[in-house]
N, C-alpha and C positions, 0 to 999 in steps of 0.2 A: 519739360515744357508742355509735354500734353495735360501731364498732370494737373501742370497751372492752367491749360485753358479750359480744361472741363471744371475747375473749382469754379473760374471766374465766370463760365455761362451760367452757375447756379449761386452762386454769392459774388455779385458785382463788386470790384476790387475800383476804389476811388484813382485818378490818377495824380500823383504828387506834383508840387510845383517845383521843387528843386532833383536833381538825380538823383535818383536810388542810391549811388555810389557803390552798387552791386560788383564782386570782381569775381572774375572768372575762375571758375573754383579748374583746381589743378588736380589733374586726376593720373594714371599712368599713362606709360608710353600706346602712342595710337589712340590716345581719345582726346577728344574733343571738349569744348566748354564751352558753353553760349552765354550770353548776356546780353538781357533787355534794359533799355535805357530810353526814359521816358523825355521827348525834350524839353516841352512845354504844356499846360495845359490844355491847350488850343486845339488839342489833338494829333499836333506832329509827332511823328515815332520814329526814331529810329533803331534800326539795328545792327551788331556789332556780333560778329563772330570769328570765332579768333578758334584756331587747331593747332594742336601741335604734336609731332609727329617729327618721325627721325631725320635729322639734316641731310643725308646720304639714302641712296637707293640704289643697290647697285653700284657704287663710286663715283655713282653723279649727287650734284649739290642738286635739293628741293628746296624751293620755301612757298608759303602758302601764302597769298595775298589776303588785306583785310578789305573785308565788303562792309560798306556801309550804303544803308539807303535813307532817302528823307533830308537829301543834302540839297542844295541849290532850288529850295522852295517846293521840289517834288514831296510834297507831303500830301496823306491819305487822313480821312476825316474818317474817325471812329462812331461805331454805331451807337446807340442809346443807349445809359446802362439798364440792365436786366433789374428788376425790383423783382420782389415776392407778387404785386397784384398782377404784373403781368405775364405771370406764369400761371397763374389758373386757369380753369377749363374753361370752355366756350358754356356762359351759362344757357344760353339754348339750345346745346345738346343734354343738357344735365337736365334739364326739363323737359324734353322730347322724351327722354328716357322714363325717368319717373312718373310721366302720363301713360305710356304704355304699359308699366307694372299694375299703375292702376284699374284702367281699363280690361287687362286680360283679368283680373281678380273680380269685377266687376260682372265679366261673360261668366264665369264659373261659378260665383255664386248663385245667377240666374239660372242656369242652370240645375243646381241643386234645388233650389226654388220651384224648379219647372213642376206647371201641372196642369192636365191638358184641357182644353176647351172646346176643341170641337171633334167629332169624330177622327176628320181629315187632318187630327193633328196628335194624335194620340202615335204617333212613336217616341221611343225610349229615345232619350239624349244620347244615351253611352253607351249603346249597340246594345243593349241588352236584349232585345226582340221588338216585334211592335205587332199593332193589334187591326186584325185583319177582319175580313165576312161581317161586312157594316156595323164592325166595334163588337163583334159575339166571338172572334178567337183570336188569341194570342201565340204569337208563331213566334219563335228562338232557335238559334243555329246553336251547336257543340260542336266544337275539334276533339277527338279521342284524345285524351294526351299520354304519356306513356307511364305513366303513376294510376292508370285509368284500368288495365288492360293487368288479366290477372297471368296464371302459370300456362293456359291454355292460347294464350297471343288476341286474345278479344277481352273487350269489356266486359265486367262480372256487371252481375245484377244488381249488387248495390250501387255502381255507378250510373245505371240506367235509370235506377230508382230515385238516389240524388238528382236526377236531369229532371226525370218527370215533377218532382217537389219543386225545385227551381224554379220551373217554370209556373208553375203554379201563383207561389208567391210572384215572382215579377207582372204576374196578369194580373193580380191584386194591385201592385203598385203602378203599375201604368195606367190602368184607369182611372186612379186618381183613390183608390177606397185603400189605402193604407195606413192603419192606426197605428196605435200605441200595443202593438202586441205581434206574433206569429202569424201573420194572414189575417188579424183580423180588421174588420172597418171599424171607422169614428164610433158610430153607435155601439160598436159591440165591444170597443175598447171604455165607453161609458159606463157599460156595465159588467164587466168585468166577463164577460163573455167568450172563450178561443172555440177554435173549430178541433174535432178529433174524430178520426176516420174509425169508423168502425168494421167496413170490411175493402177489400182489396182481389182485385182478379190482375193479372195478368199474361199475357201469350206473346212468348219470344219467338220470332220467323230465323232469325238472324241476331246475330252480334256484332256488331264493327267491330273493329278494330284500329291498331293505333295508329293516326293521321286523317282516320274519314271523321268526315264535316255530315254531323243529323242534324234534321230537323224536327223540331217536336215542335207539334199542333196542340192545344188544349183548350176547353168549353167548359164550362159550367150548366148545370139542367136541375129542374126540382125533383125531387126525391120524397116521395110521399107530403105530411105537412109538417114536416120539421126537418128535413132534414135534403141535405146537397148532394147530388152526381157531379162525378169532375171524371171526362175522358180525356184522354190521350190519344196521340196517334206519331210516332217516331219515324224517319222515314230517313233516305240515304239520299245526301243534296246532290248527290250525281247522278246516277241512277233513279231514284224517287220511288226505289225500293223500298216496301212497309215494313221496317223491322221490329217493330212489338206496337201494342196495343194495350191500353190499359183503363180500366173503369175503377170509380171507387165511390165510396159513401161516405160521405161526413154528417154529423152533429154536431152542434154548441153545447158546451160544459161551462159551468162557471168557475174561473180557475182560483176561485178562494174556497168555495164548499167542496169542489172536484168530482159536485152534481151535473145530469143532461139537464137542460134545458129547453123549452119552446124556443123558439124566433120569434122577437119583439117583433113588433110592426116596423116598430122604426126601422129594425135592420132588412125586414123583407124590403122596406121602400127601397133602402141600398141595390140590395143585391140581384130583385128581380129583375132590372133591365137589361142587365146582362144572362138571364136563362135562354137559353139553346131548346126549342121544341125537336129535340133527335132522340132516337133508342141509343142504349150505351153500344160498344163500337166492342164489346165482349159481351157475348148473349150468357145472362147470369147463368150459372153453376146450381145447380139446385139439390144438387147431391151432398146429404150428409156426410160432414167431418166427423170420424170416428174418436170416441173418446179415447184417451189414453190413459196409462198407469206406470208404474216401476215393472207391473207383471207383463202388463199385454206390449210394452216398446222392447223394442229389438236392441235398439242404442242408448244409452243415455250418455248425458255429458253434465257434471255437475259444476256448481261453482262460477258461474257466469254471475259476475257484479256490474253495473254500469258505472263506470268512471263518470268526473267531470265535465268532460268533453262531449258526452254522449248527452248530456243534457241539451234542449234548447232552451230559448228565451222565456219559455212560457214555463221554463223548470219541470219540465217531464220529458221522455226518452225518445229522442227520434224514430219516429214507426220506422224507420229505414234501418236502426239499429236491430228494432228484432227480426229481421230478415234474417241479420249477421249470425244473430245468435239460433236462428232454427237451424241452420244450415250447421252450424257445429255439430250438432248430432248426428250427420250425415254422414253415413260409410263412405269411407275414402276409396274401395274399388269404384263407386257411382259416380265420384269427385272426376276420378282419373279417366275414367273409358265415356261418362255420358255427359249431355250437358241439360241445363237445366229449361223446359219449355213450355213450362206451366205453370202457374203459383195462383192461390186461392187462400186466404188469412182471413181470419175473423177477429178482432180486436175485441179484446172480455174486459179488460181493463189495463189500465197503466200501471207502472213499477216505478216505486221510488228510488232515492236516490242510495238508501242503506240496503235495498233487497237484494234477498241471493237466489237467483233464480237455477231450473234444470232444464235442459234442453231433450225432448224424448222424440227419436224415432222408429216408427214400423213399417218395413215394407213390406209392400201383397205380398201372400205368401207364396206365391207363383215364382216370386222372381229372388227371392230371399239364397235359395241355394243357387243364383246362376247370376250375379252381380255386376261380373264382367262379360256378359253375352251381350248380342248385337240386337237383340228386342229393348223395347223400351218399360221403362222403371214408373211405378207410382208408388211415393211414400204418404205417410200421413206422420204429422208432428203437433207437438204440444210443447207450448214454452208456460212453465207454472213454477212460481214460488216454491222454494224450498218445503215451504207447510200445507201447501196440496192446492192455492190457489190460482186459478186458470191463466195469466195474461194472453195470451195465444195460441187459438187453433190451426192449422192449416193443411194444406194438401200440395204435395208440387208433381208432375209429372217432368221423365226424364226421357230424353232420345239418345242414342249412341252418335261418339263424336268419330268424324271418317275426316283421313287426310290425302292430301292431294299430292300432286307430283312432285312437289318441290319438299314435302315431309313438312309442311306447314297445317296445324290443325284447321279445319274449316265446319263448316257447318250443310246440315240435310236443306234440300229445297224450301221452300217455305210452303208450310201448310196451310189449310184451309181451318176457319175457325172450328 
């Protein structure tokens, strides 16, 4: 019977004008049989049920009376039958609905769209940082995350370095000067124009580690007549502790000859109103990067090829990749006891994507026999082509790493530049 009345709430069952002449099916002992019996169309019903069940209980006689209802006029007026149309939805919630889907697609592609118009409105839609010191810096938070954070329990310098890049490009893009290309604006994506840093300073105080939230400041300034300062400044959003500092020099290349270039006008009209009248926030290095060779380096490391990945968009090698790859060359007593708190590169040129490049280094030779002592390290490196061509000069200096009470590595006070 329930079976029947769930079919018939979803396929209305007509009512007949003569009886079903339905009988009571016969089942075994102790059960029961029911039977519906329709009177008239009119809606009267009634019903009939009939048990049967053992004559004796016990030694006494049982019999079970038959009930019927819908007799002497008491009859019950049945509801409407159920059709198909009136089991559909409320169409004004089906439409409340599908306005809403459109609407919120409607906010997010504005969004995508967004670009900003006035000063006081120049933040990022999607938290990515927003632009601060009457529209001349762009401020960005980073969480360490634990894919961030090398053998030592702090951030390596390629992740700091990725930060500092990040942010770079994001302060292109929130201003609105985001082209067709790696950082660079409308104009310079017209002419086929990208930016490529030629040299790189920077000074680590400090390292986070995994779960601190930085904040990194960056500016733009001119750089003689051709060419861009972009500084850094990274700090610890609790504290407001300055943990690295970083300057750098860029030029425009055209990325079809893979020639420097001037800056059109067109592009200066871009880019000058955001220059920063500041000194760089690292007092330039003026000290000669020493040549290298197979004779005069201490290390070499051969066979460094750039993968696909290590490309970007503009099809040439992420300056932050030959970091990776100086650093190969590096004696691993230096890896293990110090850490790294100085870094100076000269960019000579770019590496394609079939180069096989070597990694060479020399350290002073003061400190060459005594690697794992508690004085600090300066090396000098060279990243060049298999066939003797330069890509990269640099210099890093090293501090020894001292741990604390918990056997946790940590890091020396912060120096002075």
């Amino acid at each position: 019977m329930v079976a029947t009345a769930a079919t018939s709430s979803i396929f209305p069952i007509p009512s007949p004008n003569q009886d079903s002449g339905a009988k009571n099916a016969k089942l075994g002992p102790g059960s029961a049989g029911l039977g519906l019996k329709s009177k008239s169309a009119s809606g009267s019903l009634q019903v009939k049920a009939n048990a049967q069940a053992p004559s004796k209980i016990n030694g006494t006689s049982v019999g079970l009376a038959t009930v019927e209802s819908g007799k002497n006029g008491d009859e019950m007026s049945s509801p409407p039958a159920r059709t198909f149309i009136n089991q559909l939805p409320d169409w004004s919630v089906l439409l409340a609905a599908i306005t809403t889907i459109f609407l919120a697609a409607e906010k997010q592609w504005t969004m995508l769209d967004w670009k900003p118009k006035r000063p006081d409105m120049l933040i990022d839609p999607f938290g990515l940082g927003r632009i601060v010191q009457d529209g001349l810096v762009f401020r960005q938070n980073f969480s360490i995350r634990s894919y961030e954070i090398g053998a030592d329990r702090t951030a390596s310098i390629e992740t700091l370095m990725n930060h500092l890049q990040e942010t770079a490009l994001n302060h292109v893009k929130t201003a609105g000067l985001l082209g067709d290309g790696f950082g660079s604006t409308p104009e310079m994506s017209v002419r086929n124009l990208i930016w490529v840093v030629t040299k790189m300073q920077v000074v680590v105080d400090r390292y986070p580690t995994w779960g601190d939230v930085v904040q990194v400041d960056t500016w733009v300034s001119a750089s003689g007549k051709n060419g861009m300062r972009r500084d850094w400044i990274l700090q610890d959003c609790k504290t407001g502790q300055i943990l690295t500092r970083a300057t750098s020099v860029w030029v425009m290349m055209n990325k079809l000859t893979r020639r420097l270039s001037k800056i059109p006008d067109e592009v200066r009209g871009e880019i000058e109103p955001f220059f920063m009248n500041s000194p760089p926030v690292v007092e330039e290095d003026s000290r000669k990067l020493l040549k290298l060779d197979d004779k005069t380096a201490d290390f070499v490391r051969t066979g460094l090829t750039p993968r696909w990945s290590d490309l970007d968009i503009n099809q040439h090698v992420n300056n932050v990749k030959y970091i990776g790859w100086i650093l190969e060359s590096a004696p691993l007593p230096i890896l293990e006891s110090h850490e790294l708190s100085s870094l100076t590169l000269e960019y000579r040129r770019e590496c394609g994507r079939d180069s096989v490049l070597q990694s060479l280094t020399a350290v002073s030779g003061a400190d060459i026999g005594n690697l794992g002592s508690n004085g600090g390290v300066e090396c000098q490196h060279l990243l060049q082509l298999e066939e003797g061509a330069e890509i990269v000069r640099g210099r890093t200096e090293w501090r020894p790493k001292y741990a604390n009470n918990l056997g946790i590595v940590g890091q020396l006070p912060a120096e002075s530049a």
